[in-house]
N, C-alpha and C positions, 0 to 999 in steps of 0.2 A: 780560383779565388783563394786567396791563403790568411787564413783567422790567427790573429794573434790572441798567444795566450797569456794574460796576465795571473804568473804563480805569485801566490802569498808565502809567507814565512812559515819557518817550520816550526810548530808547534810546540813551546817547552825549550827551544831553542834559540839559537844567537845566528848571527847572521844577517845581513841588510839583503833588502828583496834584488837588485840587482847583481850580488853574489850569486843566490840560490837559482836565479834565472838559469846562470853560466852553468852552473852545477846539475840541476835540472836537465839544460840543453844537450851538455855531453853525455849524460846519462842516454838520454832517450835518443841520441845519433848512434851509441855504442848498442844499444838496445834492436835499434832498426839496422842494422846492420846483424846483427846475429838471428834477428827472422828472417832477414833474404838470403843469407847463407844458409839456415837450416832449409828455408821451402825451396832452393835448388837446388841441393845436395843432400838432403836427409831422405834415406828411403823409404819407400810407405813399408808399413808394415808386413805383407805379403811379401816381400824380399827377406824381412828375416825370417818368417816361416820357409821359406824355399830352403835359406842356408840352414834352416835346422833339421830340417827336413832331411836333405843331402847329407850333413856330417853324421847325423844318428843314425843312415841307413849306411854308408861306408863305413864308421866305425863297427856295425854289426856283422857287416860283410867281413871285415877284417879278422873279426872275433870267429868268423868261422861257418858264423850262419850261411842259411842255403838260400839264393835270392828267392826261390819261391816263399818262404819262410818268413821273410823281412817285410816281402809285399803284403802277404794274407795277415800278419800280426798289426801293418798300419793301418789296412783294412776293418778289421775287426774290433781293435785299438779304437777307432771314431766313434764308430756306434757306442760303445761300452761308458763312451762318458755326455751321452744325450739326454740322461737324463737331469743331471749335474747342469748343462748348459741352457737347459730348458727353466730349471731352474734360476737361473743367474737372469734371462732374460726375462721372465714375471717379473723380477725383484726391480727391473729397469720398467716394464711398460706399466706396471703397478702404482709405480711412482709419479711416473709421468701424470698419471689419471689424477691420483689424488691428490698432484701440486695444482693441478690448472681445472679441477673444481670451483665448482661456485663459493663454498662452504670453504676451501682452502683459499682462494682469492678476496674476500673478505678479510681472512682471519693474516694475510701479507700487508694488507692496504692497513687495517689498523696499528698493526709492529713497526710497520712503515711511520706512521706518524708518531711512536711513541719517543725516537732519538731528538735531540736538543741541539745537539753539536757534531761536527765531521767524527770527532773521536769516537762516541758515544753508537753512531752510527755503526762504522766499522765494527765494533764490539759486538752488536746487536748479529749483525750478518753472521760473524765467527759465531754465536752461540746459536741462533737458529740453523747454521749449517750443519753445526757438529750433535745439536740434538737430535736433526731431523734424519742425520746418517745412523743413529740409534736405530730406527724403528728399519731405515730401509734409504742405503746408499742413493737409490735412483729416485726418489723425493727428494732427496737431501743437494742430488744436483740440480733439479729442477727448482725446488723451492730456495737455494740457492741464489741462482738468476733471474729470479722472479723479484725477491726483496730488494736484491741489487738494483732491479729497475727500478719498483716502487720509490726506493731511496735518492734514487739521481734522479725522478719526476717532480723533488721536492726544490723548489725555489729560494726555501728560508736557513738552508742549510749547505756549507762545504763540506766536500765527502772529496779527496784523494779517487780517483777513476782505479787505479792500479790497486791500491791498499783493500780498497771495496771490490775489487775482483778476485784476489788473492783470498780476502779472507768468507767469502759467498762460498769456495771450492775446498775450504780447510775441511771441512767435514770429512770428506774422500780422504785425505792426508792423513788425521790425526784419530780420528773415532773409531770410523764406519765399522773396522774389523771388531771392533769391540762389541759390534751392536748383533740385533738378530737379523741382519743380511751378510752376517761374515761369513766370505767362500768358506774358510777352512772349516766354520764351526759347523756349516748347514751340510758340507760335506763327510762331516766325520759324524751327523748324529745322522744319518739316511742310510741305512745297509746298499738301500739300491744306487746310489747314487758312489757308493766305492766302489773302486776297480778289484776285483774280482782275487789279485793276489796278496793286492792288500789290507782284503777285508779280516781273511786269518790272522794276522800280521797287530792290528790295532782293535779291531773290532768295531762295535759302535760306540763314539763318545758320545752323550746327549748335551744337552745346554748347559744343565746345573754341575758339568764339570768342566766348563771349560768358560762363556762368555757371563754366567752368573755365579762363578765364584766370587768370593768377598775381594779376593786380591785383585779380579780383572775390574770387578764396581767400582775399588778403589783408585786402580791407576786409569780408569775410563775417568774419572770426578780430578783427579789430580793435572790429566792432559786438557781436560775442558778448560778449569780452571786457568793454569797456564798461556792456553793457547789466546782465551780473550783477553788476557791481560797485557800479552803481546802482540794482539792486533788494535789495541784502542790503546795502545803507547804513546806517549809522546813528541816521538821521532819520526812521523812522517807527515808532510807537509797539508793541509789542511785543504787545499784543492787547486784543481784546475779546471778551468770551464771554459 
């Protein structure tokens, strides 16, 4: 069975609905064709570990190293950054818990009702994405696509499908490093959690020199700012259903 979809105009802009249809149309023929080419041909990720794997043990071999040498340092090499990993993966199951809370599912459903328009919408999504990558990247993806749904549950409003997915994940893209789940920062303020030659090398940075500086508050407030003013623009067309 095949649903036709009737697109409205774009928002802010010129164009009659049966141009933006065509427009629309080859977009998302051009679109669906670069997903079927990536999901046959793009290799999962475990392929590039192999190749990096391979090139950094032959280039070390080359350098002179003894292969026993190369095997026992990849070896050893793992361990040394489990505690770094362990970390990263709280900051993911952490999140998870406290987006799909009762107290957090509440507090989606009312934000959810707070937009008026598709625009409005989208804006909302990009600012709960990118505050909630603040506290903790893996909230920020789940609470994310939780509001997302919320929001296309609502009947009295157009919301762009693509626009609202794009900007639900901006948090990841534009904040998250800024915030207190950032690899680098929670990396360089843990002694334990650096490798071992380059703990001499930098030492321990803490927070208040790197993610609570005034200058990173600043351009964290400046990329917020931006970012939902470019996701509740004008320029994308108002829905599809």
């Amino acid at each position: 069975m095949v649903t036709r979809l009737k697109v409205s105009p774009v928002e802010g802009g010129g164009g009659s609905p049966a141009h933006m249809a065509v427009a629309e149309g080859r977009l998302a023929r051009m679109a669906l064709r670069f997903t079927a080419w990536a999901e046959r041909w793009f290799p999962d990720a475990f392929v590039f570990v192999g190749i990096a794997v391979v090139t950094v043990s032959g280039a070390a071999l080359l350098n002179g190293a003894p292969p026993i040498a190369v095997a026992t340092a990849f070896g050893a090499g793992f361990w040394s950054l489990i505690t770094f990993s362990m970390q990263m993966a709280f900051v993911a199951i952490v999140g998870y818990v406290v987006a799909t809370s009762p107290p957090a599912q509440r507090l989606i459903r009312r934000l959810a009702a707070v937009p008026c328009n598709g625009r409005s919408a989208v804006g909302l999504m990009a600012a709960v994405s990118m505050i909630a990558s603040l506290f903790n990247w893996g909230l920020s993806l789940i609470v994310g696509g939780l509001i997302a749904r919320a929001l296309a549950e609502r009947a009295d409003i157009r919301v762009d499908y693509r626009a609202a997915g794009a900007a639900a994940q901006v948090g990841l893209g534009a904040t998250w490093a800024m915030g207190l789940s950032s690899s680098a920062a929670q990396l360089q303020a843990n002694a334990a959690g650096l490798p071992r030659s380059l703990l001499p090398i930098t030492g321990v940075i803490p927070f208040t020199e790197t993610i609570f500086l005034w200058q990173s508050k600043a351009i964290t407030a400046v990329l917020l700012l931006v970012s939902v003013v470019i996701a509740s623009g004008p320029r994308h067309p108002t829905a599809m259903r």
